[in-house]
C-alpha positions in Angstrom: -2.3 154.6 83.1 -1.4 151.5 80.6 -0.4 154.8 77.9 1.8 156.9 80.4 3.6 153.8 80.9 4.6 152.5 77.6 5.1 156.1 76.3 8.4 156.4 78.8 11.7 156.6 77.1 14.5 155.8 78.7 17.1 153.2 79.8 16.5 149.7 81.0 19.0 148.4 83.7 20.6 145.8 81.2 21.5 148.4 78.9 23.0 150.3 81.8 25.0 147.5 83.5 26.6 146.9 79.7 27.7 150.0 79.0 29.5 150.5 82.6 31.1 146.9 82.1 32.3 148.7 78.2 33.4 151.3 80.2 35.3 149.1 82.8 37.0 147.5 80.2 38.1 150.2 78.6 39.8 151.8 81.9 41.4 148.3 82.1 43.2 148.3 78.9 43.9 152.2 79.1 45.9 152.3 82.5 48.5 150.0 82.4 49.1 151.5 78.7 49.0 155.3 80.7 52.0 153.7 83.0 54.0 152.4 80.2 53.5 156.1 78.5 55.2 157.5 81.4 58.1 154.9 82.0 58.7 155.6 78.4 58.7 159.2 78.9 61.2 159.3 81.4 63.7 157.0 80.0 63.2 159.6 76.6 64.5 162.3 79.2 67.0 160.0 80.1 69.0 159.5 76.8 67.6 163.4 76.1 70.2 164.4 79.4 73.1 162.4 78.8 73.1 163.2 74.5 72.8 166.7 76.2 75.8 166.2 78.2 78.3 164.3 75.3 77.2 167.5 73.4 78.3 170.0 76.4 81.6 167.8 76.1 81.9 168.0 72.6 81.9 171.9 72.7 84.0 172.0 75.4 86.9 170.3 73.3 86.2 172.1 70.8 86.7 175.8 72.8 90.0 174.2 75.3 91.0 171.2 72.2 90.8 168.7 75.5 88.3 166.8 76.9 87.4 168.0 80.8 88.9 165.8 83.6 86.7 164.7 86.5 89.2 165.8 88.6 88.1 169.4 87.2 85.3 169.2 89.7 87.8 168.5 92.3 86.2 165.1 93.4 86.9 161.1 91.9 83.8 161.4 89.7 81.6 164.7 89.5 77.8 165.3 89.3 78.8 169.3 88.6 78.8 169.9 85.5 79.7 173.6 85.4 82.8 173.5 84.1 81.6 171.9 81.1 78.0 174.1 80.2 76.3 176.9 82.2 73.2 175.8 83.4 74.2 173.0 85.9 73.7 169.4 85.8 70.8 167.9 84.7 69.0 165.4 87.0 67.3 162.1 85.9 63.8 161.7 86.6 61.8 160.2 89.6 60.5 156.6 89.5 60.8 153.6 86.9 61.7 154.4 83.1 62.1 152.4 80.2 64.0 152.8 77.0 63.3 150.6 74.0 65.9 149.0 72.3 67.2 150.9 68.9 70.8 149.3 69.0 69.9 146.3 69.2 66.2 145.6 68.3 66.3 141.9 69.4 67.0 142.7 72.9 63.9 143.7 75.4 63.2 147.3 76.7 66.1 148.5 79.5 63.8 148.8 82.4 64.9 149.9 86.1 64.9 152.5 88.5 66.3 155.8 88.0 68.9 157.0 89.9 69.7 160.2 92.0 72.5 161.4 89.6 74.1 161.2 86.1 77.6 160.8 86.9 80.9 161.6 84.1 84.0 160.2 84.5 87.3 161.3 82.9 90.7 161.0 83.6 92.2 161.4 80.1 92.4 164.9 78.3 92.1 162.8 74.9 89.5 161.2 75.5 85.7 161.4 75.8 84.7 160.6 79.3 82.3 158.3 80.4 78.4 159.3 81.3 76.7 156.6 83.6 73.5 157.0 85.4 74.3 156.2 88.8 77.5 155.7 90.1 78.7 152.5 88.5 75.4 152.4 86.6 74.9 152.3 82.9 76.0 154.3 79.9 74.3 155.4 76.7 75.3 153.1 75.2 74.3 150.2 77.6 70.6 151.6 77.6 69.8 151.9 73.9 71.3 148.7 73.6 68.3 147.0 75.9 68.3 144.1 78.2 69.2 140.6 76.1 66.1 138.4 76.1 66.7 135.3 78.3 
């Protein structure tokens, strides 16, 4: 019986209880990491939508040689974007994003909610109209620039 014993191979609970705390650890590092990934992710579609939309403008002034009025739309500021591209008007994503800094790479990370619409602005044929994430939110140019470090 003293053989069948010492000839078992096998884990011993100390060895077990160390590689699930390895494991924990592990988990505890990747998540938060895993929700920064995504943030990023969205604020990449972010700036990926409204470059799309300056382009959409750019080609449109370059087939009419002016720059499209909000009042195009028929409203004070439009989310229908028709008149510039076919496809419709992009939408931001769901939930919180974040956009690092490239502007400004002494300023922290532009974090915030997203918002239900991109919104453009225009009330000048000879001039580029304005792209803001929200009503009254911010523009391009206001995210890549980041939040100024306090």
């Amino acid at each position: 019986m003293k053989n069948f014993i010492k000839n078992q191979k096998g884990f011993t609970l100390v060895e077990l209880v160390v590689v699930i705390a390895i494991i924990g650890i592990l988990a505890g590092i990747a998540v938060p990491r895993f929700l920064d990934a995504t943030a990023s992710a969205r604020g990449a579609k972010i700036v990926a939508d409204m470059r799309t939309i300056q382009a959409a403008e750019v080609i449109y002034y370059a087939k009419y040689a002016k720059y499209p009025l909000t009042a195009d739309a028929g409203a004070t500021k439009t989310t229908n974007f028709t008149n510039l591209v076919q496809g419709g008007w992009p939408t931001p994503p769901a939930g919180k994003f974040m956009i690092a800094p490239v502007m400004n790479t002494n300023n922290a990370p532009y974090e915030a909610d997203a918002a239900a619409a991109y919104v453009y602005t225009n009330d000048d044929t000879a001039a580029p109209g304005t792209i803001t994430l929200g009503d009254g939110g911010p523009d391009l140019t206001t995210l890549l620039s980041g939040k100024s470090k306090s």
